[in-house]
PAZA-253000 format. One record per residue (C-alpha): x, y, z; residue in one letter. Coordinates in steps of 0.001 Angstrom, whole numbers, plus 524288, in hexadecimal, padded with zeros to 5 digits. Layout:
! residues N
+-------+-------+-------+------+
|     X |     Y |     Z | resn |
+-------+-------+-------+------+
|     X |     Y |     Z |    A |
...
+-------+-------+-------+------+
END
This chain:
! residues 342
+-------+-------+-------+------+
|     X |     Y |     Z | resn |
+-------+-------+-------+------+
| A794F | 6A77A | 75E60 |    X |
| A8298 | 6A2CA | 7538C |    X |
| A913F | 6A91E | 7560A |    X |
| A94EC | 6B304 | 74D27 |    X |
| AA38A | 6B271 | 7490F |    X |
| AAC59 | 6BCA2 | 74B24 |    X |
| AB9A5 | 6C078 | 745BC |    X |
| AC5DA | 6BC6C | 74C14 |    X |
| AC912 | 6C4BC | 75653 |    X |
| AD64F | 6CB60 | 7569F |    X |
| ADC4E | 6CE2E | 7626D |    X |
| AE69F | 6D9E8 | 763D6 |    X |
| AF155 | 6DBB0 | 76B2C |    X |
| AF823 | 6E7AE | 76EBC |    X |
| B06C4 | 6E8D2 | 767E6 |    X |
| B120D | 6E53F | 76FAB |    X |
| B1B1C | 6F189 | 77426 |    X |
| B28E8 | 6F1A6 | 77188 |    X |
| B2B76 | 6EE78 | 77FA2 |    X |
| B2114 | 6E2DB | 7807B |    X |
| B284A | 6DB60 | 771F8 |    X |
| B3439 | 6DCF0 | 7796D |    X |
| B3030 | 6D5E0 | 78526 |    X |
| B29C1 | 6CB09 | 77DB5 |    X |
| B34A0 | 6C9AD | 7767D |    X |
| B3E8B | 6C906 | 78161 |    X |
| B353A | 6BE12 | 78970 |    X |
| B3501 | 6B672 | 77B0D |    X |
| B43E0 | 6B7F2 | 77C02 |    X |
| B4410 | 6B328 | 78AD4 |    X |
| B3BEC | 6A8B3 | 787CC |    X |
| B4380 | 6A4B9 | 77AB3 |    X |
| B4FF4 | 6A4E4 | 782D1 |    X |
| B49ED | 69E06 | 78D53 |    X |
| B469B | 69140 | 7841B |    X |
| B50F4 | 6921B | 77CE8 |    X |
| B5BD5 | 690A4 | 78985 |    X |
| B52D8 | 68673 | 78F10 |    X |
| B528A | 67E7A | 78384 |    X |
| B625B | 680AE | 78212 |    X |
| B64A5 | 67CAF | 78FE7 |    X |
| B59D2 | 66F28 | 7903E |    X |
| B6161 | 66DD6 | 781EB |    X |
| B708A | 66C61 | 78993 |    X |
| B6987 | 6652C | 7948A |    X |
| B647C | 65C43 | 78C0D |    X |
| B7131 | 65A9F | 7850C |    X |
| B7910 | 65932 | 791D5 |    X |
| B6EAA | 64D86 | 79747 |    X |
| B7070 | 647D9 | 78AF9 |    X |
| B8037 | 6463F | 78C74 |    X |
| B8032 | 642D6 | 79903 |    X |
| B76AD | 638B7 | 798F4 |    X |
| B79A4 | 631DD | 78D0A |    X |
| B6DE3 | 635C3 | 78688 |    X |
| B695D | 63C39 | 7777E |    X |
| B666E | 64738 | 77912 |    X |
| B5A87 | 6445C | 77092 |    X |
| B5506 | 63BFA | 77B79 |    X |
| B5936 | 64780 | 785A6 |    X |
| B512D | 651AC | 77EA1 |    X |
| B4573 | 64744 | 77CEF |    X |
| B451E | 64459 | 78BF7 |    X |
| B4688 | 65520 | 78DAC |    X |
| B3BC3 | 657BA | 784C5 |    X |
| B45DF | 660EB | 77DA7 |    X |
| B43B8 | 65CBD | 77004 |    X |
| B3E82 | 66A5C | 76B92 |    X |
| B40D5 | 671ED | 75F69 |    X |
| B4CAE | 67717 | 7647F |    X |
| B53B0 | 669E4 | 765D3 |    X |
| B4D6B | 66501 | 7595D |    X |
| B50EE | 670AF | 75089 |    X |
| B5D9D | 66B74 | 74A37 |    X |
| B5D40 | 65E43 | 7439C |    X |
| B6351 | 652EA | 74B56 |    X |
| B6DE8 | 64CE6 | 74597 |    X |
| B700C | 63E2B | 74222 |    X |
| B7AE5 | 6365C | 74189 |    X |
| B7B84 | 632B6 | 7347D |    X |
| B7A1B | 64132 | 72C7B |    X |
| B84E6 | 6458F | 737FB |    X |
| B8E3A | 63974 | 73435 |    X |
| B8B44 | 63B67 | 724DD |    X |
| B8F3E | 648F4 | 726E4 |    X |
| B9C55 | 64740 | 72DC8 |    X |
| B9E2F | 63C1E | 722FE |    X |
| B9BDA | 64771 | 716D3 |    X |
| BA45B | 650C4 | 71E35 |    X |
| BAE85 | 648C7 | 7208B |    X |
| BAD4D | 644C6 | 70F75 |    X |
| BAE6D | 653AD | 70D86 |    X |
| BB991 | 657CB | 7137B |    X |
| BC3E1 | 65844 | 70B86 |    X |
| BBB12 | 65DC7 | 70011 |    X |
| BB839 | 66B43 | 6FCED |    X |
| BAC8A | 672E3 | 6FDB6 |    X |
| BA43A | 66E83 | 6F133 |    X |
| BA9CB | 660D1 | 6F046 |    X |
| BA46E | 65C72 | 6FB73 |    X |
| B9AE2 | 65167 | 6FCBE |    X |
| B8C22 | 6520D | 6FC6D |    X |
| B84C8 | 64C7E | 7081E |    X |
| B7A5F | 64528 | 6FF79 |    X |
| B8735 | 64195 | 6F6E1 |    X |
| B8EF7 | 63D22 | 7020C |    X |
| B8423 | 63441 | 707CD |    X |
| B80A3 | 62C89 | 6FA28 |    X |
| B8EB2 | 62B44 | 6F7C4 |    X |
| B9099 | 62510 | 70586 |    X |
| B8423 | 61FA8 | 70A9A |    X |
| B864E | 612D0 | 70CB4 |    X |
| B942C | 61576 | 711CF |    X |
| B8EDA | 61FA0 | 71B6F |    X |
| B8338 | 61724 | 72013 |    X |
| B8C3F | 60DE1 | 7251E |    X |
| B9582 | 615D0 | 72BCD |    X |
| B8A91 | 61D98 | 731FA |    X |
| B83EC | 610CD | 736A8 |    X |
| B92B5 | 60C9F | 73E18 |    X |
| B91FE | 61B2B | 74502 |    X |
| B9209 | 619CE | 75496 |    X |
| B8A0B | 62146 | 75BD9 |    X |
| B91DB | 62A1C | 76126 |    X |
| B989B | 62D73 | 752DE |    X |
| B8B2F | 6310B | 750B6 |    X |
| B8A98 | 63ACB | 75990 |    X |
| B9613 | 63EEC | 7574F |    X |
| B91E4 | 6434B | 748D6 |    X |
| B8483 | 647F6 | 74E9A |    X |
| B8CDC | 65285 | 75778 |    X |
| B97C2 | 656E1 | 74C61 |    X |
| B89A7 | 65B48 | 74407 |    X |
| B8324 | 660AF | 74E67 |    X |
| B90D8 | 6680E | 75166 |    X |
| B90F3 | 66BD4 | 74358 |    X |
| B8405 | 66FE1 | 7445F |    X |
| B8583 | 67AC5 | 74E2C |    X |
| B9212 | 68084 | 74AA2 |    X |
| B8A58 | 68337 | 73CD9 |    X |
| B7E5B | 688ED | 74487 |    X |
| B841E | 6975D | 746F9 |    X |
| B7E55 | 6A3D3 | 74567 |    X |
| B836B | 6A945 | 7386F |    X |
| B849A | 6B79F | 73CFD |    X |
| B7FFE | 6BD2C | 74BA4 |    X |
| B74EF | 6C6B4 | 74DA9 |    X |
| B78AB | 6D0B7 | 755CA |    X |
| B69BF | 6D1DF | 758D0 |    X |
| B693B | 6C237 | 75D63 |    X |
| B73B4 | 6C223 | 763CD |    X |
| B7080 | 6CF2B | 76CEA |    X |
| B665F | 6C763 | 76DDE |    X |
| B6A17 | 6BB41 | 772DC |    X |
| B7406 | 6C1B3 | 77A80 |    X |
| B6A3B | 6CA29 | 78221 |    X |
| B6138 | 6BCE4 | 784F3 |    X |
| B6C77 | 6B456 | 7893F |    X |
| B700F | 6BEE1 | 79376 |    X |
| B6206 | 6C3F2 | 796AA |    X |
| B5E9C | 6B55D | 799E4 |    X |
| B6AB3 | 6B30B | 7A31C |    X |
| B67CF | 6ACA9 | 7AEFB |    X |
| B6824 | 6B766 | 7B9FE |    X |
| B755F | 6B097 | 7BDEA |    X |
| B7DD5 | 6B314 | 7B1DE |    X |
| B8255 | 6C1FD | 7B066 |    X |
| B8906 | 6C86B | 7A4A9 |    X |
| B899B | 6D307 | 79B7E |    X |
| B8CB2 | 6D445 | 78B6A |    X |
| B8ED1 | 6DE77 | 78254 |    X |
| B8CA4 | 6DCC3 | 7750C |    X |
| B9196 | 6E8EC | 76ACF |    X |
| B9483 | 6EC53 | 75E56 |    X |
| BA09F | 6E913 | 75863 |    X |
| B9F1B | 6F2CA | 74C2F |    X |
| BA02A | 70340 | 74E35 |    X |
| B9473 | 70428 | 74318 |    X |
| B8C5C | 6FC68 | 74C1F |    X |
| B85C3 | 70615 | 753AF |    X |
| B7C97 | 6FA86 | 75C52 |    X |
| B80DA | 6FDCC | 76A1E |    X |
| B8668 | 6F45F | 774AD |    X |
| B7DD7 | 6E823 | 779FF |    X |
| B8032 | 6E62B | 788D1 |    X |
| B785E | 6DCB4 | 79277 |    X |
| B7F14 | 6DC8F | 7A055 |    X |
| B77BD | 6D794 | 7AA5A |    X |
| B75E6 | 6DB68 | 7B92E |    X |
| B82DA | 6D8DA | 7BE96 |    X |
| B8A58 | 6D7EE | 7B277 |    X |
| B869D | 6E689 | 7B0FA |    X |
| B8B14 | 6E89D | 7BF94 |    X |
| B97EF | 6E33F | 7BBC0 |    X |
| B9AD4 | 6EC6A | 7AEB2 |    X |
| B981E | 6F6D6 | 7B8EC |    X |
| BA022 | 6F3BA | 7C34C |    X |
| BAA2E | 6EB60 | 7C010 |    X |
| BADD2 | 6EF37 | 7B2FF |    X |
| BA907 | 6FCD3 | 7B65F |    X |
| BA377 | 70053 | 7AA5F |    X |
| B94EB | 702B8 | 7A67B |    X |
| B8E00 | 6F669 | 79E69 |    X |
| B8AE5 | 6FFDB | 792FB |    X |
| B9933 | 70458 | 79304 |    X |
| B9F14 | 6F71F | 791F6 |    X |
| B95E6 | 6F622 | 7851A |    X |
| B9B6F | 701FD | 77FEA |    X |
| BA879 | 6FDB2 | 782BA |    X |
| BA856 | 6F04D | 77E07 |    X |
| BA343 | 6F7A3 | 77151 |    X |
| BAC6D | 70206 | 76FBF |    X |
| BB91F | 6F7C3 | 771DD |    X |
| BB1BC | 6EEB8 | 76756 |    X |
| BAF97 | 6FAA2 | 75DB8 |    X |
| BBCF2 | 7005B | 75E55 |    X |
| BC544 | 6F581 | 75C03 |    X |
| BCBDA | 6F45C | 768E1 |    X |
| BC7A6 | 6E6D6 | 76B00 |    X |
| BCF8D | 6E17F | 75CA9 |    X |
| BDB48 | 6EBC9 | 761B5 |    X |
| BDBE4 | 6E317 | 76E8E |    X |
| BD849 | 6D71D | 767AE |    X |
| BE251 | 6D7A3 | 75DAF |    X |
| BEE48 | 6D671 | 768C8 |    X |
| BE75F | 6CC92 | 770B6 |    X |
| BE752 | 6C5B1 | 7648D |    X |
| BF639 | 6C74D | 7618F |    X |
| C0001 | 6BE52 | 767C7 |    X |
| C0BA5 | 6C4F4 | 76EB7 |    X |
| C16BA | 6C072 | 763F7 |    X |
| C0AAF | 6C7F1 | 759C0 |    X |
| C0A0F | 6D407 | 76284 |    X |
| C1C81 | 6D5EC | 762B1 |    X |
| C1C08 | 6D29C | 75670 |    X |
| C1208 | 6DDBC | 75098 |    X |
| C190D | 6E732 | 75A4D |    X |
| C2568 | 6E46B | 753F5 |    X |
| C20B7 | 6E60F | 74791 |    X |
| C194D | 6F4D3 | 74C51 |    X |
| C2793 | 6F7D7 | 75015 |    X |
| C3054 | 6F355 | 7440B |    X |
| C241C | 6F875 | 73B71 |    X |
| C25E9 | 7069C | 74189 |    X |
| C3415 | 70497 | 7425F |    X |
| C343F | 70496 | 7346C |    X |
| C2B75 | 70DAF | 730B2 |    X |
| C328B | 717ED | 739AD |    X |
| C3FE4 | 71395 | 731B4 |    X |
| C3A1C | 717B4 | 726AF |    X |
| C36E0 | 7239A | 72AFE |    X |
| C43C7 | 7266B | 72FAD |    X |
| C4AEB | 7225C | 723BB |    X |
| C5267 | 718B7 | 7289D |    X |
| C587C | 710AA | 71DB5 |    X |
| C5853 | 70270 | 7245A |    X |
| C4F5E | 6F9EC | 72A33 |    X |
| C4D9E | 6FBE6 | 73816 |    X |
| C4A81 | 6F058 | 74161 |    X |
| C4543 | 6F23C | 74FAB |    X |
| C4DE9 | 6ED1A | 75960 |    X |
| C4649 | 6ECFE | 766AC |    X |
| C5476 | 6E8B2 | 76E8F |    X |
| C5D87 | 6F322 | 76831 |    X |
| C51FC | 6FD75 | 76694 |    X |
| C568C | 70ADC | 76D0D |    X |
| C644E | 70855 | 7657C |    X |
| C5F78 | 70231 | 7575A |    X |
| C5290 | 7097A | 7563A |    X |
| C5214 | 715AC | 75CB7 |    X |
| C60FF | 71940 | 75D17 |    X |
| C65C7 | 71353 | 74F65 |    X |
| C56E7 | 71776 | 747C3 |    X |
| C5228 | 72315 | 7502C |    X |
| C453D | 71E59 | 7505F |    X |
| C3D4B | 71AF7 | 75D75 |    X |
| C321A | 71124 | 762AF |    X |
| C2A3B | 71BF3 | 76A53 |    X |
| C1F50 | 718AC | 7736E |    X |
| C2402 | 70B2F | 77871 |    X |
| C185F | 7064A | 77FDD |    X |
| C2050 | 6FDB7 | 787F7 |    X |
| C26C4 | 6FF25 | 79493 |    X |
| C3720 | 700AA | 790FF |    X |
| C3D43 | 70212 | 7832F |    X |
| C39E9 | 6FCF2 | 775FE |    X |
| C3BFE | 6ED6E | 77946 |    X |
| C3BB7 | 6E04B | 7708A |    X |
| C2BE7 | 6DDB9 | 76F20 |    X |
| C2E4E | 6CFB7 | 775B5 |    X |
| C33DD | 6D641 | 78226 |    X |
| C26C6 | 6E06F | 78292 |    X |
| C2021 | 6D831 | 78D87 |    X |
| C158E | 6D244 | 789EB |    X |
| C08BD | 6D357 | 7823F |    X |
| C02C3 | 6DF89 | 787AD |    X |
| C0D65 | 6E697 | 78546 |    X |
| C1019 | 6E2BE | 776DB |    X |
| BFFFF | 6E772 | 7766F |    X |
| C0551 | 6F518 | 77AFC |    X |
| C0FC5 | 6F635 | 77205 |    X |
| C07AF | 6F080 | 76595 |    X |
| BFD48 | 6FAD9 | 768D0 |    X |
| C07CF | 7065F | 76975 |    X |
| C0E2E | 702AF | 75C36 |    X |
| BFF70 | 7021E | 75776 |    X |
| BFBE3 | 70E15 | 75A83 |    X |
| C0947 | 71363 | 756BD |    X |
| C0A2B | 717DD | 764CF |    X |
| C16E8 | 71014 | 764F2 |    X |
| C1D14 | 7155A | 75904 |    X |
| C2C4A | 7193F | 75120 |    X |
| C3051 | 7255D | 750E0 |    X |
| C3BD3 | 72B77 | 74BBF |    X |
| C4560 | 73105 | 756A3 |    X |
| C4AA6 | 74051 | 753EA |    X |
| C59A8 | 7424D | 75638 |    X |
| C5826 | 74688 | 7632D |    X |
| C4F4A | 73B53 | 76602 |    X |
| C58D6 | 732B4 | 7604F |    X |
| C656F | 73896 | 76741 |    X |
| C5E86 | 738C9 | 7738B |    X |
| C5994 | 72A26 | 7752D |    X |
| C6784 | 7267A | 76F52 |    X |
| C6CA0 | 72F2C | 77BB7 |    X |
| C6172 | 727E9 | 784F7 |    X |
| C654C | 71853 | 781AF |    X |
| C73E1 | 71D0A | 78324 |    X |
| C7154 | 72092 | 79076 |    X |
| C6930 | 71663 | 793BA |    X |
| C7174 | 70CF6 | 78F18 |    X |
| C7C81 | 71309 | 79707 |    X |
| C745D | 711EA | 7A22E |    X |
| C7385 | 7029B | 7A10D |    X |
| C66E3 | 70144 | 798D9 |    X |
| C6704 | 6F6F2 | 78CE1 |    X |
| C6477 | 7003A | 782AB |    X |
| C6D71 | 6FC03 | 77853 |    X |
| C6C97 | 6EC70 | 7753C |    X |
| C79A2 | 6E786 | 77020 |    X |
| C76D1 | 6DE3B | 765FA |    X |
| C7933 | 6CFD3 | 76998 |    X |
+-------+-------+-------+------+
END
């Protein structure tokens, strides 16, 4: 009985869930990851057997079997485009951008010239161009700008694919107020344990944290005196302090120029202007800067004259007759108050 033909025969399958593309996709990822570090870490050990045996490492990836695509992706250089290029930069560069010279110009100008200095190159100069262009070539292969997405996504691979022995935690947030995307956070087992116990805070807090000091500026406030040396740091506190010195002589009328004088201060300020540093953040009186002791406290007093917690104020007569009454008696009492003038 002759066959009779039939149609081809679809076969249907039921639609993934959400839940079952999301698993696929994360053993696709697993096994991605998987190749990928194996092929990274036979790449090195090929590399290192290569150095320390004296062999190429083209011979040590034909005797691992590891010529795939992945080695074989880039071009191999040769020695002779590597030394013709170090030759043309080295014609370029004392001439500007558009009157520099043309490869294909270059090598029909000097052909013969470059033939025969390429054929008296030693091996090892060889190699020695062959590494400057591979060099070359990586510091140009960089990612023009980072996705966030990628990177999250790297990020969560690298740690989800730890070996059981490594342990850490990162946090990963927003750096921008109208970004409303909220905190990434991995932390594994005992990384987590140690949030909790030692820092004694939750893992989700230390997110919210980290954001909240990024977001408000107090990490550029702190930055900004880290960054300052300490002759930077007197010398901006001096300037707070004549700045407001002035402006308060203004204010007062007073018809000359008034300079502080940190060793003479209770007598040439205070008694002679009637005006007053109030709020000294330091332990004593108003000192010379370079006597304050040290960095940390030159932070203090910078933040106080800031904020204008540290400030000039104009003294009222009885303020004025009553600290000249005060330094009097201390002074009597055997306290340096009033500096005679060397």
């Amino acid at each position: 009985m002759p066959r009779v033909p039939t149609g081809r025969v679809h076969h249907l399958r039921a639609k993934l869930t959400s839940t079952q593309k999301a698993e696929r996709r994360s053993r696709q990822e697993a096994l991605a990851n998987a190749i990928d570090t194996a092929q990274s870490a036979y790449a090195e050990e090929a590399a290192h057997i290569a150095e320390t045996h004296g062999r190429s490492l083209k011979w040590t990836h034909s005797q691992l079997f590891l010529r795939t695509r992945m080695l074989c992706q880039q071009q191999s250089v040769n020695s002779w485009n590597t030394f013709v290029r170090a030759k043309l930069n080295e014609a370029n560069e004392d001439r500007e951008q558009g009157d520099r010279i043309k490869l294909t110009r270059f090598i029909a100008e000097n052909k013969d010239k470059l033939t025969c200095a390429h054929a008296l190159l030693s091996s090892a100069k060889k190699r020695v161009y062959n590494t400057q262009v591979l060099e070359a070539c990586k510091k140009k292969n960089q990612v023009a700008q980072a996705n966030p997405k990628a990177i999250l996504h790297d990020i969560n691979a690298t740690f989800t694919s730890m070996d059981r022995k490594a342990q850490g935690f990162y946090v990963a947030i927003c750096s921008n107020i109208e970004d409303l995307s909220e905190p990434k956070m991995f932390f594994t087992e005992k990384a987590k344990k140690f949030v909790k116990e030692v820092l004694d805070v939750e893992p989700r807090h230390l997110g919210l944290k980290l954001e909240s000091y990024i977001v408000s500026g107090l990490h550029a406030h702190a930055a900004s005196h880290r960054q300052r040396p300490l002759n930077k740091l007197v010398s901006g506190c001096r300037t707070f302090i004549q700045e407001g010195l002035n402006s308060i002589a203004l204010e007062k009328d007073i018809g000359h120029r008034v300079n502080m004088n940190y060793t003479n201060y209770e007598h040439n300020i205070i008694e002679h202007c009637g005006v007053a540093l109030v709020n000294w953040p330091l332990s004593g009186p108003v000192c010379n800067l370079s006597k304050a002791g040290g960095r940390a406290k030159l932070i203090k007093l910078s933040d106080a004259l800031e904020s204008n917690t540290c400030r000039w104020v104009i003294l009222t007569d009885e303020e004025h007759a009553t600290r000249m009454k005060e330094n009097r008696i201390c002074q009597a009492q055997g306290e340096l108050i009033y500096v005679a003038r060397k």
